[in-house]
C-alpha positions as CSV (number, residue, x, y, z in Angstrom):
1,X,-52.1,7.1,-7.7
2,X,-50.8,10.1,-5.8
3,X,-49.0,7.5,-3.2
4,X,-47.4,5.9,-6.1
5,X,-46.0,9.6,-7.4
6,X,-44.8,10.0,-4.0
7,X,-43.0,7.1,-3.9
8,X,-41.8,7.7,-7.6
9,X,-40.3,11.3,-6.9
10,X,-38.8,10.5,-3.4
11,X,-36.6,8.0,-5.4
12,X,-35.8,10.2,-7.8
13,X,-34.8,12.6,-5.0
14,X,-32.7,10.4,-3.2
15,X,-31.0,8.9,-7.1
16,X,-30.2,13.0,-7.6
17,X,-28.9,13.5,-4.2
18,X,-26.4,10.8,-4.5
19,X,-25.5,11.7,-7.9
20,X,-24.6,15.3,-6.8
21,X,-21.5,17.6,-7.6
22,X,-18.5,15.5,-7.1
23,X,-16.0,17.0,-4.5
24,X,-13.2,19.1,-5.7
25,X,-10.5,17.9,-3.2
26,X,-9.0,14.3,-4.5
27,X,-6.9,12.2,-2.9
28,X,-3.4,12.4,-2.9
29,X,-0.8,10.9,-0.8
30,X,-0.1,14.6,0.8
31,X,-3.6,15.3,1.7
32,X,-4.1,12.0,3.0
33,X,-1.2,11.7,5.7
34,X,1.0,8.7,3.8
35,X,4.0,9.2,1.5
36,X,4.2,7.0,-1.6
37,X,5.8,3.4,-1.5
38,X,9.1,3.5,-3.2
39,X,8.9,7.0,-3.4
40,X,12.9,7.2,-3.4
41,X,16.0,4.8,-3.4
42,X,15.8,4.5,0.6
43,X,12.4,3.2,0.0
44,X,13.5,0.6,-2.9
45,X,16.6,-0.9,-0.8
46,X,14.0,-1.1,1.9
47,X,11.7,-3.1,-0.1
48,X,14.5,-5.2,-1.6
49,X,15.7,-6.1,1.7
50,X,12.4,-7.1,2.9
51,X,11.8,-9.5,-0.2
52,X,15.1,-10.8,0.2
53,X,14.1,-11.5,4.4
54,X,10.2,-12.9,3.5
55,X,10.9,-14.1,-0.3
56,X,7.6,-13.1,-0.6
57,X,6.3,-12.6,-4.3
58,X,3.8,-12.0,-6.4
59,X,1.8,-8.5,-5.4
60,X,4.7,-8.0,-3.1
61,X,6.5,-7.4,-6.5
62,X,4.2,-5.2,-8.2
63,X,5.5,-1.6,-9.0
64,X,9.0,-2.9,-8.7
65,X,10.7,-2.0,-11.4
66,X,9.1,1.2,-12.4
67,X,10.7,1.7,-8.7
68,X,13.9,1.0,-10.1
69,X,13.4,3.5,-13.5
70,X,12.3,6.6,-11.0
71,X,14.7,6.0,-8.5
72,X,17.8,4.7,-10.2
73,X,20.0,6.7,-11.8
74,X,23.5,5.0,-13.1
75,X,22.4,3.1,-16.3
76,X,24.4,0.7,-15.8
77,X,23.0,-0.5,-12.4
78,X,19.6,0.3,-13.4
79,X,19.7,-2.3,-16.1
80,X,21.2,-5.1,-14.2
81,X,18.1,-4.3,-11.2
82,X,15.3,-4.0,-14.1
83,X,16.6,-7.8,-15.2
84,X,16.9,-8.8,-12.1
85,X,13.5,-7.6,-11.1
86,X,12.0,-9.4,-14.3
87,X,13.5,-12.6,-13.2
88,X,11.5,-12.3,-9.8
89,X,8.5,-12.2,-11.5
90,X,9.3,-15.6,-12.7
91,X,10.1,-16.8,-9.4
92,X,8.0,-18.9,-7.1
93,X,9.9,-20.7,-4.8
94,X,10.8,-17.8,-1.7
95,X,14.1,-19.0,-1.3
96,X,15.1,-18.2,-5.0
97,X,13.2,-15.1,-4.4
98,X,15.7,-14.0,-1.1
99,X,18.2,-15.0,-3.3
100,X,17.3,-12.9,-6.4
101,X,16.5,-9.9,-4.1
102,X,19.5,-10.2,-1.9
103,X,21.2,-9.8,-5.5
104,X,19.5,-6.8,-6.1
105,X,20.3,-5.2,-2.7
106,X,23.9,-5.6,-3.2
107,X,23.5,-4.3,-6.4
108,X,21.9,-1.1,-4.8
109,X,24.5,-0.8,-2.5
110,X,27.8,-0.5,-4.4
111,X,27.0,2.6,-6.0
């Protein structure tokens, strides 16, 4: 019986121990050495031109167009990128995907 208690309370130890204070630091982009993808309009006609090189889609599209809204400010060219950006989730076939982003890069550029 007292082997059994042992064995009872060393799990509860170890359960306790791992369920301990959480610590106080999180991780952020800053403390962890990386800066954010898309964190600025460099970042998004980097992207673009990427997608518009691979046509890759899919999860390479993800955070796209709240890219766009942070980092895009004349309204006019921010709604043509955000349609053009909804129309690539659409897309399958990489070479309308280049197409679509090589669009977008243009776009990006004539400001």
């Amino acid at each position: 019986m007292h082997q059994n208690m042992r064995v009872i309370l060393a799990g509860c130890l170890i359960f306790l121990y791992g369920c301990g204070p959480n610590d106080p630091k999180i991780a952020t982009p800053d403390n962890q050495g990386f800066t954010p993808v898309n964190s600025s309009e460099a970042d998004l006609k980097a992207r673009l031109k990427n997608i518009s090189e691979t046509g890759d889609g899919g999860s390479a599209l993800m955070g796209l167009s709240e890219s766009i809204e942070a980092n895009v400010t004349n309204a006019e060219i921010k709604a043509a990128l955000l349609r053009d950006a909804h129309q690539l989730d659409t897309l399958s076939d990489p070479e309308k995907i280049k197409l679509v982003a090589k669009g977008m890069f243009e776009k990006l550029n004539t400001k």
